[in-house]
C-alpha positions as CSV (number, residue, x, y, z in Angstrom):
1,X,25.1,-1.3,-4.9
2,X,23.8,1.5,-6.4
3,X,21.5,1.6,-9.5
4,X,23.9,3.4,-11.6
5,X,21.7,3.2,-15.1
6,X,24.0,4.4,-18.3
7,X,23.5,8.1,-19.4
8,X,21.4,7.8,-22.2
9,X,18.9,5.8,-20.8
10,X,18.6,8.6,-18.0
11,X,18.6,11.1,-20.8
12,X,15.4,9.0,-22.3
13,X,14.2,8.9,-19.0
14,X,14.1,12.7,-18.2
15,X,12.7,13.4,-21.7
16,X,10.1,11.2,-21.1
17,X,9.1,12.0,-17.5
18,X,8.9,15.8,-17.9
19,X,6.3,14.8,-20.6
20,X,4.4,12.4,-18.4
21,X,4.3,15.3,-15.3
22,X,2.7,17.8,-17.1
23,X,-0.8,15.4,-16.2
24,X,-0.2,15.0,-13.0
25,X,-2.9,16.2,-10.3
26,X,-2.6,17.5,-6.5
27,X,-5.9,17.6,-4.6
28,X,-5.8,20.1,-2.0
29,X,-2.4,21.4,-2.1
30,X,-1.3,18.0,-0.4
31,X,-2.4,14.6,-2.2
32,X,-1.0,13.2,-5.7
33,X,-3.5,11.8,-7.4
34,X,-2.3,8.9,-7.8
35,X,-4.2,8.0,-11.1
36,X,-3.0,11.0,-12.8
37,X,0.5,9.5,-12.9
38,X,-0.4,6.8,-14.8
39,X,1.3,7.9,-17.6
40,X,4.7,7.2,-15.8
41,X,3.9,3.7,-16.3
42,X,4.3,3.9,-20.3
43,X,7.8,4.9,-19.5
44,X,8.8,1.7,-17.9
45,X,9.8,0.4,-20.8
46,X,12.9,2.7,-21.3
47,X,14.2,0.9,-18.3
48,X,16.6,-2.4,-18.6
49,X,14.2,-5.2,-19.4
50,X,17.0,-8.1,-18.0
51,X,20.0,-8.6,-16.0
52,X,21.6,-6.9,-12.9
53,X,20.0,-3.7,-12.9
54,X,16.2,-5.0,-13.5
55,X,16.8,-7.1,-10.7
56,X,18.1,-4.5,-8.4
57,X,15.5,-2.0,-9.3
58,X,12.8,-4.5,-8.6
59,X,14.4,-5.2,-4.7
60,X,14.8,-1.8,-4.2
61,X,11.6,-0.6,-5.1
62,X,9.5,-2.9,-7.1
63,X,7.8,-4.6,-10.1
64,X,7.1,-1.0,-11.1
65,X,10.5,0.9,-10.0
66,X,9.6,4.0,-11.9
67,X,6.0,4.5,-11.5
68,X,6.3,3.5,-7.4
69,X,9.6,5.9,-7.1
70,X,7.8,8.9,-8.8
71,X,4.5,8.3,-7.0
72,X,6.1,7.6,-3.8
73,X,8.4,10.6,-3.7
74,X,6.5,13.1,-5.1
75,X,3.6,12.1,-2.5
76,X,5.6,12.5,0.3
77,X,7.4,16.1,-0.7
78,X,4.4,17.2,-1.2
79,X,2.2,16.2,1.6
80,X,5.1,17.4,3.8
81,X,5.9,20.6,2.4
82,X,2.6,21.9,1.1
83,X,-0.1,23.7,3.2
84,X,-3.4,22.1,2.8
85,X,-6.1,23.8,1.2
86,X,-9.6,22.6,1.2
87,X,-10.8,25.5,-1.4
88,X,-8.5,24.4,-4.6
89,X,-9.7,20.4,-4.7
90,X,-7.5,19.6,-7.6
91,X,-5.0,21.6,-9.5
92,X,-1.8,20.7,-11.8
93,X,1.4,19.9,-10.2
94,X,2.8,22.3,-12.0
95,X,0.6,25.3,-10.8
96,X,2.6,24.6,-7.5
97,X,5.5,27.1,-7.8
98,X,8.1,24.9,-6.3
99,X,6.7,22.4,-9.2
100,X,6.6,24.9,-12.0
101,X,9.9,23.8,-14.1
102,X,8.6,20.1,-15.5
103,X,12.1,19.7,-17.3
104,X,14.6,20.5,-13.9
105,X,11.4,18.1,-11.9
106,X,12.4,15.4,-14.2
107,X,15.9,15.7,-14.3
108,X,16.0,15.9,-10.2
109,X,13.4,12.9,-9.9
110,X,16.1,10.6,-12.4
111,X,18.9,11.2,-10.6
112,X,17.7,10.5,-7.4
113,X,16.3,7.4,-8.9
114,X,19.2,6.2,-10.2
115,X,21.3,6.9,-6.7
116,X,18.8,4.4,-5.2
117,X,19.6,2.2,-2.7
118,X,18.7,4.1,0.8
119,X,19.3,2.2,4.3
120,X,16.5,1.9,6.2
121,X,15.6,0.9,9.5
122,X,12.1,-0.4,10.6
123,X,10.9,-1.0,14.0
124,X,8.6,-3.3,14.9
125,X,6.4,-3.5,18.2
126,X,5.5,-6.3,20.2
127,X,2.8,-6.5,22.9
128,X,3.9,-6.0,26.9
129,X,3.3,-10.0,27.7
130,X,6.8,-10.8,26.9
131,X,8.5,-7.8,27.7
132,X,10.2,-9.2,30.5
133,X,11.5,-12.2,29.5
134,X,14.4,-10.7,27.0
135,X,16.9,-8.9,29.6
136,X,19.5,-7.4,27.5
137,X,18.7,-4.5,26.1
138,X,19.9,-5.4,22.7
139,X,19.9,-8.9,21.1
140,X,21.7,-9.6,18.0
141,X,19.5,-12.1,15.9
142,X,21.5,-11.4,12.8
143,X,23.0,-8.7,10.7
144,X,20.0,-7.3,10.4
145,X,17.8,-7.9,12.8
146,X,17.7,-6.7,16.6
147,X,15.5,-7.4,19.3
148,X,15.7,-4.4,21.8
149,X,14.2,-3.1,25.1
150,X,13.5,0.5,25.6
151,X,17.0,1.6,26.5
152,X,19.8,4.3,24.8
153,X,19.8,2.3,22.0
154,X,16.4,3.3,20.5
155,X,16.3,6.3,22.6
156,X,19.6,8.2,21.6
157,X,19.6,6.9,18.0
158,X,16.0,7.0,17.1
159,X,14.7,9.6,17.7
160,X,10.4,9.5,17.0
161,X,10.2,13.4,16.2
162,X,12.1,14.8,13.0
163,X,11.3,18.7,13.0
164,X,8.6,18.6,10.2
165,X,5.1,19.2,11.3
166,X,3.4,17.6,8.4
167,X,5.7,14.4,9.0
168,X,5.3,13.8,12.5
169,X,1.6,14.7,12.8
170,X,1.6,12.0,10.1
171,X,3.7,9.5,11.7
172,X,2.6,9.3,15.0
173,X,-1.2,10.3,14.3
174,X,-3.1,13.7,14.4
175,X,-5.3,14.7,16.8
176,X,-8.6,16.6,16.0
177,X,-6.8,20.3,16.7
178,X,-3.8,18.9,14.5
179,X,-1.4,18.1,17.0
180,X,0.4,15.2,18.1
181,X,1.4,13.8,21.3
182,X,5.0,13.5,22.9
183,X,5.9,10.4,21.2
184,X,8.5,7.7,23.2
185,X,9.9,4.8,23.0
186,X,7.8,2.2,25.8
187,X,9.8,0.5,28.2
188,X,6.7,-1.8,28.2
189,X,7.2,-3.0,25.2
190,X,9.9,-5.1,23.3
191,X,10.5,-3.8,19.4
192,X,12.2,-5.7,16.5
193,X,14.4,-3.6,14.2
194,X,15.1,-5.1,10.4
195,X,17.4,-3.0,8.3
196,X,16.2,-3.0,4.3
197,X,17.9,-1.6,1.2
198,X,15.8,0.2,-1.1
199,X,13.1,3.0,-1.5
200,X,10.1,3.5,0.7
201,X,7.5,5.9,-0.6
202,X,4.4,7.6,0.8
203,X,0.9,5.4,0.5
204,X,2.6,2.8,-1.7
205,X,4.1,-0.9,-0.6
206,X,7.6,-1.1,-1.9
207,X,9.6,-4.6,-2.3
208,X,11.9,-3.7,1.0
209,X,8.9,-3.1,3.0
210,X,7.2,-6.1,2.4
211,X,10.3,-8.2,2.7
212,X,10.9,-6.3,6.3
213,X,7.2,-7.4,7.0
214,X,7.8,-10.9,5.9
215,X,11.8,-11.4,7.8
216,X,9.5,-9.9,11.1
217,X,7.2,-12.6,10.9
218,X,9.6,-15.0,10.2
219,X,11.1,-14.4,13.8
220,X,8.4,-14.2,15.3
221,X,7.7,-17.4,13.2
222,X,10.5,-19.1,14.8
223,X,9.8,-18.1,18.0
224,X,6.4,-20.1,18.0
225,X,8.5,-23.2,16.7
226,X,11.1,-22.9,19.3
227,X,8.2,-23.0,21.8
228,X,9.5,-19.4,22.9
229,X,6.3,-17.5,22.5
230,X,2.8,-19.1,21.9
231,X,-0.5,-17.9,20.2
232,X,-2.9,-17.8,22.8
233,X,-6.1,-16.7,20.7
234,X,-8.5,-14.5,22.1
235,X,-11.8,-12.5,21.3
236,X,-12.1,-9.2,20.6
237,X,-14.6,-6.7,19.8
238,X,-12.0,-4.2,17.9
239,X,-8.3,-5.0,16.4
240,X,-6.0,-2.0,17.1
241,X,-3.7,-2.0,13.9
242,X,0.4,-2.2,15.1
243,X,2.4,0.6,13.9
244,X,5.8,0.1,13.3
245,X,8.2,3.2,12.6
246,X,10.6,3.5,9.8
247,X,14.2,5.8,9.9
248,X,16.2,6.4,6.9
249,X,19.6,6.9,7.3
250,X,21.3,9.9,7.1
251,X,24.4,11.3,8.9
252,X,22.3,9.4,12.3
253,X,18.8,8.0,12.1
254,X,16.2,10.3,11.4
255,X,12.3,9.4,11.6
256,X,11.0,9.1,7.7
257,X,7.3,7.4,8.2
258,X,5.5,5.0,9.9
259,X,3.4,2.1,8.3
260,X,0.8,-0.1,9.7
261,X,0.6,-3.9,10.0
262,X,-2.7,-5.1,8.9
263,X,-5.4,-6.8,11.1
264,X,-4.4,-10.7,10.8
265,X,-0.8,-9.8,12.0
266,X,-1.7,-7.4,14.5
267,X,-3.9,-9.6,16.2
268,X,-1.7,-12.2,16.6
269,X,1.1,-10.6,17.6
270,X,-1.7,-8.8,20.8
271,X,-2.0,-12.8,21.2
272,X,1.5,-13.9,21.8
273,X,2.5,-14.8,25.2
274,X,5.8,-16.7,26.6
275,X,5.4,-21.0,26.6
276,X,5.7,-22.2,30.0
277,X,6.4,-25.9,28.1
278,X,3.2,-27.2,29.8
279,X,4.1,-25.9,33.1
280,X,7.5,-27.1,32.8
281,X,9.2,-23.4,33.0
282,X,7.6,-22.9,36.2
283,X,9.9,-19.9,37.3
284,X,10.8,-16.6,35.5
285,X,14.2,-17.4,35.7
286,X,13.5,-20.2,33.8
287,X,11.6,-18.9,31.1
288,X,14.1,-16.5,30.6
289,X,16.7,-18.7,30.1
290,X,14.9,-20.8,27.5
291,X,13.4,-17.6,25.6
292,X,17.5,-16.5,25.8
293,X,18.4,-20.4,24.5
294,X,15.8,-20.5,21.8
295,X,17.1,-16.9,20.1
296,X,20.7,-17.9,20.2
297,X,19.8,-21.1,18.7
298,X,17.9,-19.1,15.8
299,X,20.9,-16.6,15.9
300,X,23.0,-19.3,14.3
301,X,20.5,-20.7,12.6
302,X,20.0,-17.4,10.3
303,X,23.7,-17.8,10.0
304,X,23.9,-20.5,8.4
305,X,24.0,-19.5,4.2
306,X,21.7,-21.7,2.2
307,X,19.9,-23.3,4.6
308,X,19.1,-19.8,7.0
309,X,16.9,-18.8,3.8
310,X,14.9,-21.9,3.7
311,X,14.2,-21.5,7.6
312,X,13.6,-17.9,7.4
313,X,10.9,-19.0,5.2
314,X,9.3,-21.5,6.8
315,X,9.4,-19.3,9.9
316,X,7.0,-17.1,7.8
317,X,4.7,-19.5,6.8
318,X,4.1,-20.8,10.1
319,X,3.5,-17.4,11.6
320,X,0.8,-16.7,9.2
321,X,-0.8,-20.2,10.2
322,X,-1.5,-18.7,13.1
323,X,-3.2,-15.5,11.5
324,X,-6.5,-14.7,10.5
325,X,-10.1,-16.7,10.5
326,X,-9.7,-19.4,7.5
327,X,-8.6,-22.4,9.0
328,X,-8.5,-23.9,5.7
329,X,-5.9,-21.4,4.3
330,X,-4.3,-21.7,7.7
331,X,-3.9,-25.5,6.8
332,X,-2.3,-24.7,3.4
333,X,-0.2,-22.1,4.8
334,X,1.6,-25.0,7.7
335,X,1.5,-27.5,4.8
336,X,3.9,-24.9,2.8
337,X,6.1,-24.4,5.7
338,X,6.8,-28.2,5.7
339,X,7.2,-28.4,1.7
340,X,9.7,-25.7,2.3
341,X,11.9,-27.4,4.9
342,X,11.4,-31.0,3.8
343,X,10.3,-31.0,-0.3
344,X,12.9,-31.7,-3.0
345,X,11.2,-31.4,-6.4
346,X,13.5,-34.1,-8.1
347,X,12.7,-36.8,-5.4
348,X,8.9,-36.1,-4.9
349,X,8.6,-36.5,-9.1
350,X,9.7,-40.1,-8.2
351,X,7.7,-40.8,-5.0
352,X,5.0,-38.1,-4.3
353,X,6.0,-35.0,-2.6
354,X,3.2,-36.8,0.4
355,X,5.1,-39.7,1.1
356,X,8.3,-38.1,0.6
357,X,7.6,-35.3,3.2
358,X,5.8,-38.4,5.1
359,X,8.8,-40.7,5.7
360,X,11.2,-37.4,6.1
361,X,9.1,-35.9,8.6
362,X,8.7,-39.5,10.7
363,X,12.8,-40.3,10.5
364,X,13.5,-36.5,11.1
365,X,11.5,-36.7,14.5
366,X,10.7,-39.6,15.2
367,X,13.3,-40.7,18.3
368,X,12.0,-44.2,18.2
369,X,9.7,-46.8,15.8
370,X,6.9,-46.1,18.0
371,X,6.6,-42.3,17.4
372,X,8.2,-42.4,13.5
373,X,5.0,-44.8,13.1
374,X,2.9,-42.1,15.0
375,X,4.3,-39.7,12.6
376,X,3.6,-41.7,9.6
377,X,-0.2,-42.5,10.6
378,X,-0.9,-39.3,11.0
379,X,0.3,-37.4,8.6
380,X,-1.0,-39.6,5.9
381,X,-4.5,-38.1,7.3
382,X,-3.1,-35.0,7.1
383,X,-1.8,-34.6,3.7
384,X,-5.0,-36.3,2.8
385,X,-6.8,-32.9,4.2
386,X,-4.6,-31.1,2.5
387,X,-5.0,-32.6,-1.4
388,X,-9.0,-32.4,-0.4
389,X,-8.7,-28.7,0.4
390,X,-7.0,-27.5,-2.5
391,X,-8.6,-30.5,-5.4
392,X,-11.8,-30.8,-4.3
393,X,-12.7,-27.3,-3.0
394,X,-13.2,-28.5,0.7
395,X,-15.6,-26.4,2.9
396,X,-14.6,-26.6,6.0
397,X,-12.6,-28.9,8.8
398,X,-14.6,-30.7,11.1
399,X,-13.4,-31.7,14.6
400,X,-11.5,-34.7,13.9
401,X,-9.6,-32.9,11.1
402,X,-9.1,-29.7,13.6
403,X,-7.3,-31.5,15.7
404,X,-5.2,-33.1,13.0
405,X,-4.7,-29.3,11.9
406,X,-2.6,-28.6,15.5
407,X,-1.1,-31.8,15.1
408,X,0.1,-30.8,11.6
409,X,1.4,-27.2,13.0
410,X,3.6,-29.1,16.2
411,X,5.3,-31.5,13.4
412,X,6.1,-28.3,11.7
413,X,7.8,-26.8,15.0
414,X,9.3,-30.0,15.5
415,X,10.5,-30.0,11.7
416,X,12.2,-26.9,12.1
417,X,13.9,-27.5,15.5
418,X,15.4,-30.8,14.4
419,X,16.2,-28.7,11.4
420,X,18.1,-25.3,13.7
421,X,19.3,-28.4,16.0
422,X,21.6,-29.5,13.1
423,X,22.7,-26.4,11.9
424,X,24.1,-25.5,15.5
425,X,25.3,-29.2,15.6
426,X,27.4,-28.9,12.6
427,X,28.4,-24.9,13.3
């Protein structure tokens, strides 16, 4: 749904906007200063402060639609159409002569703006551990989102070169002499396409990006609950940042940027590898089927209206339990997941949101009175960790309370299999 803002606030907008370029900076030919835009962000306020089109303007681009449009547009233009020139370290945009004419800048900037959305297509990596235990080329998780093999899928309708020098040096990384490798689509590798809505700019986070990021590690989320993939943590001296690619629509797919995951994620995802169940999956054949199982099982899961968003989410949470160094926001972050799945605000007013997720938890998985009492005992320890962590300020989690942390993040999984378990029961 487009933006579609009424005339005269586009006509206060263009006013406005030519006013606010005529401060704006480029450093070297090629780099906005950012900074010098600033004045973008008085103009804002022309914008609809409620309803439908705040709302929409906020998913497609962000808190700050304007400034992060401008900003993001303007830097990619120019970085892609503009030599670079070390001798002139700052000028005005304006001295640039295909910048010259503020008022027609404006004016073109505005209504571009206002035919926002774009479709978008991002493409995630994952590592060559579990290439081979996904066999179609393309699996359907949901509308949007695809988990695909190096096949004609990517390769005929994505392509990773789109003509422009400045782009693809940029996208794919530029060598010392300025040039860029042949880049191709690894048949080692498995990849995870999310379609978003919206705007994506040069060297600035939009709300369709970070929603992308988030639904990616929500799968892979899932995944780790469906005992599909585990997080087998390892050491290493450097963390190699994954790089994801991003195509815009337009008559076909056509390369637009690339982004980078940052080091928590990344790591993790070098550190996924299939779950064998213990040893139980003691043949390929077998894990393949179960990996095949577990993401046709999410498949309807994400299918399933009100209830997909609450799993989505939780899937989210989880996976970031498994990221970084600080166990103790680790311990939050799986605590979260379960309040997510499991919390009901008017209920846990009346009981304690503890013992409500408590007694949930131990009748949702417990099979038996022997293991819902299991449940019950420990996670009275556990949510007792949790109110010391965030009331009290607590350091750090000693051995005992460690252990209680992976016992916390397998009642999670179990949570939200029980929970995909009823929504393909009742599809």
């Amino acid at each position: 749904m487009a933006v579609n803002l009424h005339q005269q606030c586009k006509d206060r907008l263009k006013q406005q906007l030519a006013g606010a370029l005529v401060f704006a900076k480029v450093k070297n030919c090629s780099f906005i200063d950012r900074y010098s835009l600033a004045r973008v962000l008085l103009i804002e306020g022309a914008l609809p402060s409620n309803g439908e089109q705040k709302d929409l303007l906020e998913n497609y681009v962000s808190e700050s639609p304007l400034f992060d449009f401008v900003y993001g547009y303007l830097a990619k233009e120019v970085n892609e159409n503009q030599d670079y020139n070390p001798e002139i370290p700052e000028q005005a945009l304006s001295q640039l002569d295909e910048y010259s004419d503020l008022d027609a800048l404006s004016d073109r900037l505005v209504d571009i703006f206002d035919s926002l959305p774009w479709r978008y297509c991002l493409t995630f990596k994952l590592n060559p551990e579990i290439t081979g235990y996904l066999e179609d080329e393309v699996t359907q998780v949901s509308d949007d989102i695809k988990i695909l093999r190096a096949g004609n899928e990517l390769i005929e309708n994505f392509p990773l070169q789109s003509g422009i020098p400045r782009r693809d040096q940029s996208v794919h990384g530029m060598s010392l002499l300025g040039h860029t490798g042949s880049a191709v689509w690894s048949e080692e590798k498995l990849y995870v396409q999310i379609m978003a809505d919206g705007f994506f700019g040069k060297w600035t986070s939009t709300s369709p990006e970070l929603k992308a990021i988030d639904t990616f590690k929500s799968i892979l989320g899932l995944l780790i609950a469906m005992k599909a993939f585990k997080v087998e943590h390892s050491y290493s001296a450097s963390i190699v940042k994954s790089r994801f690619y991003i195509h815009k629509e337009d008559d076909g797919w056509c390369i637009d940027d690339s982004g980078e995951l940052n080091n928590d994620i990344s790591k993790t995802i070098s550190d996924l590898r299939i779950d064998d169940l213990n040893g139980y999956l003691d043949t390929e054949i077998k894990k393949v089927g179960h990996v095949k199982r577990c993401t046709e099982s999410i498949s309807k899961a994400l299918a399933a209206g009100d209830i997909s968003d609450k799993i989505r989410l939780a899937g989210q949470w989880l996976y970031d339990s498994y990221c970084g160094q600080n166990e103790l926001l680790s311990y939050i972050q799986t605590t979260v997941s379960l309040e997510i799945l499991l919390g009901e605000k008017a209920v846990s007013d009346l009981v304690g949101l503890g013992e409500l997720l408590r007694n949930r938890c131990a009748y949702l998985i417990g099979a038996n009175h022997k293991q819902r009492e299991k449940v019950l005992s420990d996670f009275k320890q556990i949510y007792d960790i949790r109110s010391k962590i965030v009331h009290r300020g607590k350091c750090r989690l000693n051995i005992h309370e460690r252990n209680l942390f992976k016992r916390l993040q397998w009642i999670v999984s179990r949570v939200i299999q029980e929970e995909i378990k009823l929504v393909v029961k009742n599809e």
